[in-house]
DOLOVEX-143378 format. One record per residue (C-alpha): chain; residue number from 1; y, z, x. Coordinates in nm, 2 decimals, padded with zeros to 4 digits, always signed. Example, Ala and Ser with C-alpha at 12.3 -4.5 7.8 and 13.67 -1.06 7.14 Angstrom:
REM DOLOVEX-143378
NODE   ch     i        y        z        x
NODE    A     1   -00.45   +00.78   +01.23
NODE    A     2   -00.11   +00.71   +01.37
This chain:
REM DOLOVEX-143378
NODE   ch     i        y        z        x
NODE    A     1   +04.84   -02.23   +18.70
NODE    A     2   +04.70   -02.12   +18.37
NODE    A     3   +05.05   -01.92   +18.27
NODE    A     4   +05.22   -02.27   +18.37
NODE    A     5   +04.98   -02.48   +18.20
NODE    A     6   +04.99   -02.25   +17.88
NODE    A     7   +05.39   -02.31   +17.74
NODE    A     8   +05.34   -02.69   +17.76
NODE    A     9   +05.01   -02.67   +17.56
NODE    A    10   +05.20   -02.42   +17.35
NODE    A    11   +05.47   -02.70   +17.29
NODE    A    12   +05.24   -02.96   +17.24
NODE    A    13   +05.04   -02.81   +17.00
NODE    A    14   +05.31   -02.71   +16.81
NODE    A    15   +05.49   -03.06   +16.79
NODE    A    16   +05.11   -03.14   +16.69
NODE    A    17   +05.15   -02.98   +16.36
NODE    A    18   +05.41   -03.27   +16.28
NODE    A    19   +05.09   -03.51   +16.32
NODE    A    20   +04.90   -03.33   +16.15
NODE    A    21   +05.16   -03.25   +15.84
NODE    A    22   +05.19   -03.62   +15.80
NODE    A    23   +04.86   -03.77   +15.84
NODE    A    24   +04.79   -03.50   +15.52
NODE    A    25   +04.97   -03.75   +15.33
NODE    A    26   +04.73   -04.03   +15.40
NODE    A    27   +04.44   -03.92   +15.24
NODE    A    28   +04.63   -03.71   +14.97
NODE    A    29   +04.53   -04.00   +14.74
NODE    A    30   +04.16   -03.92   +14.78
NODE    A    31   +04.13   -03.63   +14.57
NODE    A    32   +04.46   -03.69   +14.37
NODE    A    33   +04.39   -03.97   +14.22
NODE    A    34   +04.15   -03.91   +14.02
NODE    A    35   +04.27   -03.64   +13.91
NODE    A    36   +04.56   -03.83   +13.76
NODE    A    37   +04.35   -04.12   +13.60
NODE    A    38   +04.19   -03.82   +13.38
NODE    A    39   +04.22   -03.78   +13.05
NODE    A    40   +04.21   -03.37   +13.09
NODE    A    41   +04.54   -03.20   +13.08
NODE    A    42   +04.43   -02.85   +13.32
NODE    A    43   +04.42   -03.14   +13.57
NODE    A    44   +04.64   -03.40   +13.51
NODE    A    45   +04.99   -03.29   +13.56
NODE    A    46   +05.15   -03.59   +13.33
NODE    A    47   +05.07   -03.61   +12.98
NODE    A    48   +04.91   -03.94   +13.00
NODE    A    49   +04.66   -04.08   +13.25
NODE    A    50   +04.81   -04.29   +13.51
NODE    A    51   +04.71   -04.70   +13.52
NODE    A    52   +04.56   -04.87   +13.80
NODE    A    53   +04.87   -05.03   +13.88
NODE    A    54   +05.05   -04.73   +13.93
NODE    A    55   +04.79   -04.53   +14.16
NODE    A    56   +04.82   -04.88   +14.36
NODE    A    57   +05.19   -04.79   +14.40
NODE    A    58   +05.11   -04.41   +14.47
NODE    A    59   +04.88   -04.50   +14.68
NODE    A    60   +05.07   -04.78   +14.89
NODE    A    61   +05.48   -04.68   +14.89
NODE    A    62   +05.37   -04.43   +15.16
NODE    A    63   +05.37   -04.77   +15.39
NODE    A    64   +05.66   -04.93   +15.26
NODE    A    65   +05.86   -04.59   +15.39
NODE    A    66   +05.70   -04.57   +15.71
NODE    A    67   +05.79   -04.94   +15.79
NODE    A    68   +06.19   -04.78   +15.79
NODE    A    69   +06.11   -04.47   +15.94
NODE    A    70   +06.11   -04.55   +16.26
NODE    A    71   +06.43   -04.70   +16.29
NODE    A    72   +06.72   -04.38   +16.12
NODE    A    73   +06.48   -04.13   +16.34
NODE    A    74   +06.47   -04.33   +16.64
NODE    A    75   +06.82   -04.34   +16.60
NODE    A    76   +06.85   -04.02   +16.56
NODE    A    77   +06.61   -03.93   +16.87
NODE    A    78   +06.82   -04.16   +17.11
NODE    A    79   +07.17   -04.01   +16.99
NODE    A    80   +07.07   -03.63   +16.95
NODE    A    81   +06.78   -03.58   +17.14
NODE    A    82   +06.40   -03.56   +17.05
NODE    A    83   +06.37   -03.17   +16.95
NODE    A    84   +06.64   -03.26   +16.70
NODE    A    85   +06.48   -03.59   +16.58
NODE    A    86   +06.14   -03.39   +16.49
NODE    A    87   +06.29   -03.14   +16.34
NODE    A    88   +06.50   -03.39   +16.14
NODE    A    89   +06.14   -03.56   +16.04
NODE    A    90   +05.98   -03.21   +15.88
NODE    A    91   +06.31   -03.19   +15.57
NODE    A    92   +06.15   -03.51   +15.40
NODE    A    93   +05.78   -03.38   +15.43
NODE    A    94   +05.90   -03.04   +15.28
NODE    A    95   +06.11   -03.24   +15.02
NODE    A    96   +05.78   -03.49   +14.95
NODE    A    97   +05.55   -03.21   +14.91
NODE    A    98   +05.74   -02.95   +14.68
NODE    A    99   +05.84   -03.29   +14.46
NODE    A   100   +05.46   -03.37   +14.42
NODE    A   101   +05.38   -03.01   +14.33
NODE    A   102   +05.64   -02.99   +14.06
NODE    A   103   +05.69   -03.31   +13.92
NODE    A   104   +05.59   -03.44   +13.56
NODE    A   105   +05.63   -03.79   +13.63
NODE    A   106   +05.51   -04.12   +13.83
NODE    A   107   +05.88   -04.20   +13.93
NODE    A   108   +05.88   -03.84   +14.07
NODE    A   109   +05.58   -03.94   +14.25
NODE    A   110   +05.72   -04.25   +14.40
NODE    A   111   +05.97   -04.12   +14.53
NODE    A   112   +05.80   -03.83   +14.67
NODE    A   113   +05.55   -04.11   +14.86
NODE    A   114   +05.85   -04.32   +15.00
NODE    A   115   +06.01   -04.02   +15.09
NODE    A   116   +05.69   -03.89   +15.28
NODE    A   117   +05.64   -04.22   +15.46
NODE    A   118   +05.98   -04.28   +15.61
NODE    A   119   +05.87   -03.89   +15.78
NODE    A   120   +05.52   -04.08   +15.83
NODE    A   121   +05.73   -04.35   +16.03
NODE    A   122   +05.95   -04.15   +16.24
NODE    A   123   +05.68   -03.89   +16.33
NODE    A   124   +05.43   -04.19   +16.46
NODE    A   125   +05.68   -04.36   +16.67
NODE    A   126   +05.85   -04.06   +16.79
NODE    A   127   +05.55   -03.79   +16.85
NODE    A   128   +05.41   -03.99   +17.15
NODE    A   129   +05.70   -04.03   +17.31
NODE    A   130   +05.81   -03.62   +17.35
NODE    A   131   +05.40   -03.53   +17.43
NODE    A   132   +05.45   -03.78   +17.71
NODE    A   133   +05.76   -03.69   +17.80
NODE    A   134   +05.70   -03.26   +17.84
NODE    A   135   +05.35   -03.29   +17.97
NODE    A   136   +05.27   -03.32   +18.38
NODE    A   137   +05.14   -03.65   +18.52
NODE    A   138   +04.77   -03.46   +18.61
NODE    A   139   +04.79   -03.35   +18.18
NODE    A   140   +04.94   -03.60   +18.02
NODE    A   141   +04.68   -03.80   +17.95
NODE    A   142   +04.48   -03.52   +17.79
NODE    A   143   +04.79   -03.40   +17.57
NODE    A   144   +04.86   -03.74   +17.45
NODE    A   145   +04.49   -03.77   +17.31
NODE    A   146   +04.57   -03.41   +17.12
NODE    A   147   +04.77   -03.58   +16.88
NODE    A   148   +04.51   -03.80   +16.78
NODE    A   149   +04.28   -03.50   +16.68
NODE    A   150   +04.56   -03.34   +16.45
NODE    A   151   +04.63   -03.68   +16.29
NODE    A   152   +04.23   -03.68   +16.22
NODE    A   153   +04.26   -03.31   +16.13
NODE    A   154   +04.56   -03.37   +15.86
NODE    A   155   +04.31   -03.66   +15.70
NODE    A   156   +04.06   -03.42   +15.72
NODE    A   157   +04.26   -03.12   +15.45
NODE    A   158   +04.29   -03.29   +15.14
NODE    A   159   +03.91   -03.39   +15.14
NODE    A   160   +03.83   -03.03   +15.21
NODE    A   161   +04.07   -02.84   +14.98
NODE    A   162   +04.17   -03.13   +14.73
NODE    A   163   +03.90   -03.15   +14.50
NODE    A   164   +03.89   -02.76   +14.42
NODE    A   165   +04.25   -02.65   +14.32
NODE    A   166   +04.51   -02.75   +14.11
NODE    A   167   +04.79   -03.02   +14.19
NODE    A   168   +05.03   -02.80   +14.23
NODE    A   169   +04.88   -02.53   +14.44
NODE    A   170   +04.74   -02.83   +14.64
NODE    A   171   +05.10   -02.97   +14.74
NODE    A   172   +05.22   -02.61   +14.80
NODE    A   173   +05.00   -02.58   +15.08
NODE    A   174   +05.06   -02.87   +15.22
NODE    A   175   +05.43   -02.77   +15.21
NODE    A   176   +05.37   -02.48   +15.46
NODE    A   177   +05.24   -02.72   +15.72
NODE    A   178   +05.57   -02.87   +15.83
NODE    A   179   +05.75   -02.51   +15.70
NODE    A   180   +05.56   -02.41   +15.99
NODE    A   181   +05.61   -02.69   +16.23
NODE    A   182   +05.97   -02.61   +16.14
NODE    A   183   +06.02   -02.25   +16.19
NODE    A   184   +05.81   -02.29   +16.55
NODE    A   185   +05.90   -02.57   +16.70
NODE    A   186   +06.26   -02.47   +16.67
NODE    A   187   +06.24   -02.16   +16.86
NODE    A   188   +05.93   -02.27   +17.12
NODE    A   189   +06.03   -02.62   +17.21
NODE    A   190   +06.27   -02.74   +17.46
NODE    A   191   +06.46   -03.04   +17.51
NODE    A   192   +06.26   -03.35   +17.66
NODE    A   193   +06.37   -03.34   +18.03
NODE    A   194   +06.33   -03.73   +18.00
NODE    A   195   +06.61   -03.76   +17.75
NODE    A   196   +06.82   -03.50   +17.90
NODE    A   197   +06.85   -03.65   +18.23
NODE    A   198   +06.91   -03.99   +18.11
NODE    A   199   +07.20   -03.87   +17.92
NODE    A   200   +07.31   -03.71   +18.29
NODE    A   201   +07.23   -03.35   +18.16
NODE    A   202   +07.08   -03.25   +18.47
NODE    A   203   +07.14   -02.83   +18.45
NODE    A   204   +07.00   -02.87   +18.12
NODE    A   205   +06.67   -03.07   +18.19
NODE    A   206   +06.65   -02.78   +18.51
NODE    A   207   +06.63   -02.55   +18.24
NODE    A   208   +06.38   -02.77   +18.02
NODE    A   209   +06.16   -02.81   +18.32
NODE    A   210   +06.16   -02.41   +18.43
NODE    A   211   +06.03   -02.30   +18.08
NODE    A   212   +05.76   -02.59   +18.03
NODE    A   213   +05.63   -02.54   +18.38
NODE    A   214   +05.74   -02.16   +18.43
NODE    A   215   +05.88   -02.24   +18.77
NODE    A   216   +06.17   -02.15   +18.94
NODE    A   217   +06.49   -02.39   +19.00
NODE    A   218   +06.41   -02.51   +19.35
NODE    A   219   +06.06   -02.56   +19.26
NODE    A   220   +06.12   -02.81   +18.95
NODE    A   221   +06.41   -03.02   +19.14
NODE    A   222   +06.15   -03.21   +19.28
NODE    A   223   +06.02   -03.32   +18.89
NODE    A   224   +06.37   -03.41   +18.87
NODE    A   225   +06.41   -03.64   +19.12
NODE    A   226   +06.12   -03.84   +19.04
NODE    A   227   +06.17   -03.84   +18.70
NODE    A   228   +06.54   -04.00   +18.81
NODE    A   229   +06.34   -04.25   +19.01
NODE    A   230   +06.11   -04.38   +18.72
NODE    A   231   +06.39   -04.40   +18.51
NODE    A   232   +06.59   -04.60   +18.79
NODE    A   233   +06.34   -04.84   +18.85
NODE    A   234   +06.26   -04.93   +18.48
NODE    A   235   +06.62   -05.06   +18.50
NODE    A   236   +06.90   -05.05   +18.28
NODE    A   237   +06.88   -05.03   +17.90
NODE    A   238   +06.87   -05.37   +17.77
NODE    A   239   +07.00   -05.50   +17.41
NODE    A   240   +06.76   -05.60   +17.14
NODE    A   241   +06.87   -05.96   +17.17
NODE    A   242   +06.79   -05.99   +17.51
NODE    A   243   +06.45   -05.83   +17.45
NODE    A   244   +06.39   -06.11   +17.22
NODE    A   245   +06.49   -06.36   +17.46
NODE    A   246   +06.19   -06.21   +17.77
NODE    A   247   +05.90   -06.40   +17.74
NODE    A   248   +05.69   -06.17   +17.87
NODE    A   249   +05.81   -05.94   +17.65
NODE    A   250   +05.77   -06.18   +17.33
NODE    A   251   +05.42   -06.20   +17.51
NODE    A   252   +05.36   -05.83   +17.54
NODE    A   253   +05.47   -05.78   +17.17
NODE    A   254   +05.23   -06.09   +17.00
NODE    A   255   +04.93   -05.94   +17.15
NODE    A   256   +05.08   -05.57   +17.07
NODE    A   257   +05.16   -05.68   +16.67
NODE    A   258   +04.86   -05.88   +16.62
NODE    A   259   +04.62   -05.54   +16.75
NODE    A   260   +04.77   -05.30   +16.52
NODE    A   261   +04.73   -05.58   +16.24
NODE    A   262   +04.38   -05.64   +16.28
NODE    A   263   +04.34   -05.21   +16.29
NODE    A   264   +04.49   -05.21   +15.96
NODE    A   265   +04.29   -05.51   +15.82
NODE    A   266   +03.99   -05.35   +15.89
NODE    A   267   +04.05   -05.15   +15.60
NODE    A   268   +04.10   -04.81   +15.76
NODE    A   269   +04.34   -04.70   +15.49
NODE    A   270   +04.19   -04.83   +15.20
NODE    A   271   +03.89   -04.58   +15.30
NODE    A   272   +04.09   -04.32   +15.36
NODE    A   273   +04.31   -04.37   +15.08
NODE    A   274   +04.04   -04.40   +14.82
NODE    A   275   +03.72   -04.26   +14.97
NODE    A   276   +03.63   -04.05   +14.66
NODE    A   277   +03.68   -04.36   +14.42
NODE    A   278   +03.46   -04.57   +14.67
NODE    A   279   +03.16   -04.36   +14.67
NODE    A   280   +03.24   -04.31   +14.28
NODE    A   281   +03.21   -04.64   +14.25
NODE    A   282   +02.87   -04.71   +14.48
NODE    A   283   +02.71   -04.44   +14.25
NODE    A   284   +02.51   -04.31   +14.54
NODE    A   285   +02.23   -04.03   +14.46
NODE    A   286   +02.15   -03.67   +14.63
NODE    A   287   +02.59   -03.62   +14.74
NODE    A   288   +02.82   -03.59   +14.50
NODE    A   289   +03.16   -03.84   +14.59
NODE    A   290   +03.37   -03.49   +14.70
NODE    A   291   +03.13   -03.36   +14.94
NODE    A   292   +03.08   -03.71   +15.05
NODE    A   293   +03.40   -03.74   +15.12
NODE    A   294   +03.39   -03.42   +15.34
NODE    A   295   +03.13   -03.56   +15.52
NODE    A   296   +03.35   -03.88   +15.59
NODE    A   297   +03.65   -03.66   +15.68
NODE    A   298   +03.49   -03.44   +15.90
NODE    A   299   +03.35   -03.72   +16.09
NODE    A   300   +03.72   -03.88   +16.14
NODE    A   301   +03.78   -03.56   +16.30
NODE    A   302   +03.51   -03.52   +16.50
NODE    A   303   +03.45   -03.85   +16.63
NODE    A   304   +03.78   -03.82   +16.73
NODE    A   305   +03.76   -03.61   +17.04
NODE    A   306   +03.54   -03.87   +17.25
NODE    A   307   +03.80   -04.14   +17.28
NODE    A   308   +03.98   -03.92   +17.58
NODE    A   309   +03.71   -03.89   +17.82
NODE    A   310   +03.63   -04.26   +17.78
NODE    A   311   +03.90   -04.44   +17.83
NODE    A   312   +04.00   -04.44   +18.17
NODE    A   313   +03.60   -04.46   +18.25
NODE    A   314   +03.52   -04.77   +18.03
NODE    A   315   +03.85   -04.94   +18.05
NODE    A   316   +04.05   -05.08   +17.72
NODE    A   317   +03.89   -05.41   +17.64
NODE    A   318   +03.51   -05.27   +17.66
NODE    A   319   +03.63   -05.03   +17.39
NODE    A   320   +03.81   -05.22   +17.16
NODE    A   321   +03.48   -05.48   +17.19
NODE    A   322   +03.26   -05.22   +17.08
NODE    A   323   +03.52   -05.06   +16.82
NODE    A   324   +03.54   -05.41   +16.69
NODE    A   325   +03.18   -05.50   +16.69
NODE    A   326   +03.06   -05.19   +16.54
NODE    A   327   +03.30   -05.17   +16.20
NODE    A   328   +03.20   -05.56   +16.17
NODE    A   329   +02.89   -05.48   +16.13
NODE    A   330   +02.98   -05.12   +15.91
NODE    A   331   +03.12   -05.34   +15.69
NODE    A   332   +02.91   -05.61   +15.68
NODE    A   333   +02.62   -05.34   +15.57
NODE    A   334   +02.85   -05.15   +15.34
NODE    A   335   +02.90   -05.54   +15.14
NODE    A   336   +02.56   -05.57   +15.07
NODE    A   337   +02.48   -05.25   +14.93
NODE    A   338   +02.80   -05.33   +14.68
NODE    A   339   +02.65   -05.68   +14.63
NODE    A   340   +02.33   -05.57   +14.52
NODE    A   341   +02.44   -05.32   +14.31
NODE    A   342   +02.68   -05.55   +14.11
NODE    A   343   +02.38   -05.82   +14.04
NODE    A   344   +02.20   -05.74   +13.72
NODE    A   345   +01.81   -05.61   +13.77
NODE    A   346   +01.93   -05.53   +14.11
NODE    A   347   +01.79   -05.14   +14.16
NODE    A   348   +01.99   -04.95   +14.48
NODE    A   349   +01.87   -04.63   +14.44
NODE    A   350   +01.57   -04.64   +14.72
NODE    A   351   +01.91   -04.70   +14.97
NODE    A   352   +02.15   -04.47   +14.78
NODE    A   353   +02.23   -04.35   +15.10
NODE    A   354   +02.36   -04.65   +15.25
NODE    A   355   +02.71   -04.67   +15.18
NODE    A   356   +02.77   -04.30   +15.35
NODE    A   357   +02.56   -04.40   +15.61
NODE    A   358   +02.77   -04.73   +15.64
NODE    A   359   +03.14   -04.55   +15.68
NODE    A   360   +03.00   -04.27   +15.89
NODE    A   361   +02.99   -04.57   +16.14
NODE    A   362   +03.27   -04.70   +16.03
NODE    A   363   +03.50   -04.41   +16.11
NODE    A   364   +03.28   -04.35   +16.44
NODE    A   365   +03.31   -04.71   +16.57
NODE    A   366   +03.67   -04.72   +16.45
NODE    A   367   +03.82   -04.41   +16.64
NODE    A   368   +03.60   -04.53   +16.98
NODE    A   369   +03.97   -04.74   +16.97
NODE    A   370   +04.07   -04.89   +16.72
NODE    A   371   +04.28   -04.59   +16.62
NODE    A   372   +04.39   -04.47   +16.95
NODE    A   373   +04.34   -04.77   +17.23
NODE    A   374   +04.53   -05.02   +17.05
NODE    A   375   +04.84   -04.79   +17.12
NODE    A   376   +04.77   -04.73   +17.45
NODE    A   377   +04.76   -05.04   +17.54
NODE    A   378   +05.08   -05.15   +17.31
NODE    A   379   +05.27   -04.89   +17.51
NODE    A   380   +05.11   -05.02   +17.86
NODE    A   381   +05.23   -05.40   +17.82
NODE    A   382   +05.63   -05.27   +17.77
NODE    A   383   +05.86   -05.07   +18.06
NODE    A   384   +06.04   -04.80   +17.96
NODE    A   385   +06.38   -04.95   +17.91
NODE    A   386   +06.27   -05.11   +17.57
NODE    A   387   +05.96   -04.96   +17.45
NODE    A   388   +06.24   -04.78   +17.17
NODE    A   389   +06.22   -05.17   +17.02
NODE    A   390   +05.83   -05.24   +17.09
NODE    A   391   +05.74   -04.88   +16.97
NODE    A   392   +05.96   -04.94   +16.60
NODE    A   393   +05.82   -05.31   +16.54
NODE    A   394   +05.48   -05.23   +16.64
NODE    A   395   +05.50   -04.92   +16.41
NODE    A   396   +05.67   -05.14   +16.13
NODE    A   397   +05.39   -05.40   +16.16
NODE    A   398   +05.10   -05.14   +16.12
NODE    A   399   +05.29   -05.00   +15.81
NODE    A   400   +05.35   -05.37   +15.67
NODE    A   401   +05.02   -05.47   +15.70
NODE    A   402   +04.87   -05.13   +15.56
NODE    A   403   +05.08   -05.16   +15.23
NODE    A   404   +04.91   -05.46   +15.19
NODE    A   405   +04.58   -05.35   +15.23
NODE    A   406   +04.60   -05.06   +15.04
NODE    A   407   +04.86   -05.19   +14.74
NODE    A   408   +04.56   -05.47   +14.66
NODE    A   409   +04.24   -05.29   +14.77
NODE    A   410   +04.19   -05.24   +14.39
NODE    A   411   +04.28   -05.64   +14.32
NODE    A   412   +04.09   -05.78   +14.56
NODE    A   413   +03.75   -05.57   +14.41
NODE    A   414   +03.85   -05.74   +14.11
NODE    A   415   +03.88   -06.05   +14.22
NODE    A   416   +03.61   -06.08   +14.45
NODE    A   417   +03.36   -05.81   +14.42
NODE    A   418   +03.35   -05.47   +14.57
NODE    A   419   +03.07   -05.63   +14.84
NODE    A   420   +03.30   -05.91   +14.91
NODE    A   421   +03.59   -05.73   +14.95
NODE    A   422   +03.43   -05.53   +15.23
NODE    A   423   +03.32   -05.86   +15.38
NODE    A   424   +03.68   -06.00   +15.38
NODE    A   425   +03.75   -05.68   +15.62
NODE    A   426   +03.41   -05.77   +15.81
NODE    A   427   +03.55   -06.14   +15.90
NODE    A   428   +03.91   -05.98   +15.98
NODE    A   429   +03.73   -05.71   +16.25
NODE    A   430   +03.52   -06.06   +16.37
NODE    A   431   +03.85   -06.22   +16.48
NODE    A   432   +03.93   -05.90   +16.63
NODE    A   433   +03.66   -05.93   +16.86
NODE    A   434   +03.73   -06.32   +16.94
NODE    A   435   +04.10   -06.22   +16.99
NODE    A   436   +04.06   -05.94   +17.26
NODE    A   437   +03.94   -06.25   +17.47
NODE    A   438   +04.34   -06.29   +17.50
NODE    A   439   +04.43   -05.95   +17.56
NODE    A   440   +04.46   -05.84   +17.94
NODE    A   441   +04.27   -05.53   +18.06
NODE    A   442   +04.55   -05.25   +18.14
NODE    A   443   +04.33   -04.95   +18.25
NODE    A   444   +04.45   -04.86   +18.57
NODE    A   445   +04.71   -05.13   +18.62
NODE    A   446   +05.04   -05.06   +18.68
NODE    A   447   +05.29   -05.22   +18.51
NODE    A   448   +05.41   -05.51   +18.77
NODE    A   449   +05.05   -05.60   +18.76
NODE    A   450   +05.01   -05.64   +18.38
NODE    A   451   +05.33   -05.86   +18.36
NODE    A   452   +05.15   -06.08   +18.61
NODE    A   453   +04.85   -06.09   +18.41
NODE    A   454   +05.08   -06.20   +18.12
NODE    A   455   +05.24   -06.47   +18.27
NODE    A   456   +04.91   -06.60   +18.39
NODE    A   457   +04.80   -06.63   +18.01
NODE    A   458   +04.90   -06.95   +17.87
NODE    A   459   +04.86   -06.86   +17.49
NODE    A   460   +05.22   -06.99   +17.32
């Protein structure tokens, strides 16, 4: 069992090093920045430092590509297959990375972000789907929650190795993470048996099955036929206009949109994007704002290993309540510290420690789930037949709202305050915890059961 157990691990782990390739690019900005606003040549790569405006856009195109991303690699997963799809995603994350290492201007730059976030896209809305579609029902669980970890562990690499070498060698290193991806996962990773038999390619998924589980052919015709029956009784493949016209599915996808909207309005990116600048800006004592930012990124990838053994214990909504409750209340705390220190005669240094304190809970009450659960249950509220169209919009509407979050994190701290900016995502995580009122419990529900549920709820 451990021999058949080990190639599908194997696979997974190495599709993982797509997840963790691209969630790299999300906190790139943390140590980058700055480096571009200085006025010091052996660390700026362009000859003049950068405006705010423009590390806004640096910092916030990676959305705007990942909003399209899942729609040509989605397209290209449903036509070709998944293996080709994900190898299709690494080209733009090679082509991102080497551009950032090597270019002498902000255009470059921008380009190199879209270009990196339209990977971002496809990877996120396609990486879930091939996990859960090689794993076994008693493992799939458990391999699912792995990619979660290596998104947490790419966030985790630029605060570690950013801040102590140069731009260039920076983005070279980060170049060999989907290099690698690449040059593995082509020779290790079989077809999804999912996609091959629903394209009728029934020797093929035979042979897909025998090297995931290391049977033999009689052994994994049983696999077969049930994966024929789940994708019989999902139905037939329906168009995206009749998806619009289901209620239940128009249902499914409000409560599905408006979760992954209030994840990204709790400022999740904005931290991650601009963690050094933030505790550069609360001036904090004793840390300095790199290792703080170690600290912060090593508890993102930490924390994130607990969500797993939860979930199917606690159930979804008791999660996301607590998820919700606790970053309310992280930010709430992390506000006042910012208010105080913006009055005049105000002294902070007796609670310097506050604001790492503050997003230590942040991050921890944040992956508890909402970083992971509001997926899972996104994915739980749709069949099979049309999660291809609830996966991409769901996906589009986490991007959306993430651009805007983190193009006018900077804007709003000017408009409002620093503490009141941090309260604005306080009252956004409070209506999160009002809204999951609306939102159905699916742990251990199948899904003729949830759509009950759904038509039961009287909410438009």
């Amino acid at each position: 069992m451990i021999q058949i157990l080990s190639y599908t691990v194997l696979t997974v782990l190495t599709a993982d090093l797509l997840a963790t390739s691209g969630d790299v690019a999300a906190t790139w900005t943390s140590p980058i920045l700055p480096k571009l606003f200085s006025n010091d040549s052996n660390v700026n790569p362009f000859d003049h430092p950068i405006t705010e405006d423009e590390g806004s856009w640096i910092g916030s195109l990676l959305n705007i590509g990942s909003i399209v991303g899942p729609f040509p690699f989605g397209y290209i997963s449903e036509r070709f297959g998944r293996k080709v799809a994900l190898l299709c995603i690494a080209i733009p994350y090679m082509i991102s990375y080497l551009t950032l290492a090597f270019s002498k201007t902000v255009y470059l730059y921008y380009f190199a972000r879209l270009l990196g976030g339209i990977a971002i896209g496809g990877g996120y809305t396609l990486l879930p789907t091939y996990v859960a579609e090689v794993a076994e029902d008693s493992n799939r669980g458990m391999l699912s929650a792995t990619l979660n970890c290596f998104w947490t562990f790419g966030n985790l690499i630029p605060y570690v190795i950013g801040p102590y070498i140069s731009v260039v060698w920076f983005n070279i290193i980060l170049t060999c993470l989907p290099v690698a991806f690449f040059v593995i996962f082509i020779f290790i990773a079989p077809e999804s048996p999912y996609y091959l038999i629903a394209k009728d390619r029934i020797e093929d998924a035979e042979q897909s099955l025998m090297t995931l589980r290391g049977r033999k052919s009689d052994v994994v015709q049983q696999e077969i036929q049930k994966i024929q029956a789940e994708l019989a009784e999902n139905g037939a493949s329906v168009s995206i206009w009749e998806f619009f016209q289901n209620r239940l599915y128009m249902k499914g996808l409000f409560l599905s949109v408006m979760l992954i909207a209030i994840s990204q309005l709790s400022g999740i990116n904005a931290v991650l994007y601009y963690t050094q600048q933030i505790f550069d800006a609360a001036g904090a004592n004793g840390l300095s704002s790199d290792v703080s930012s170690i600290i912060i990124g090593l508890v993102t990838f930490v924390s994130s290993f607990g969500t797993p053994f939860v979930s199917d214990r606690w159930g979804r909504r008791a999660l996301m309540f607590t998820s919700l409750s606790g970053v309310t209340i992280a930010h709430l705390v992390f506000g006042v510290y910012f208010f105080l220190k913006d009055r005049k005669g105000v002294d902070v240094s007796s609670v310097s420690w506050l604001p790492l304190l503050s997003l230590v809970v942040f991050i921890i009450m944040f992956n508890v789930a909402l970083g992971s659960v509001t997926w899972t249950i996104s994915s739980e509220l749709f069949p099979t037949n049309v999660k291809s169209y609830s996966a991409s919009i769901v996906s589009c509407a986490c991007w959306f709202t993430s651009f805007f979050v983190t193009k006018f994190f900077t804007d709003l701290q000017h408009a409002l305050g620093s503490g009141e900016t941090f309260w604005l995502y306080s009252g956004f995580c409070f209506f999160g915890v009002l809204f999951m009122f609306l939102v159905p419990e699916t742990k251990g529900k199948s899904f003729q059961e949830i759509q009950e549920i759904l038509e039961r709820r009287r909410f438009f």
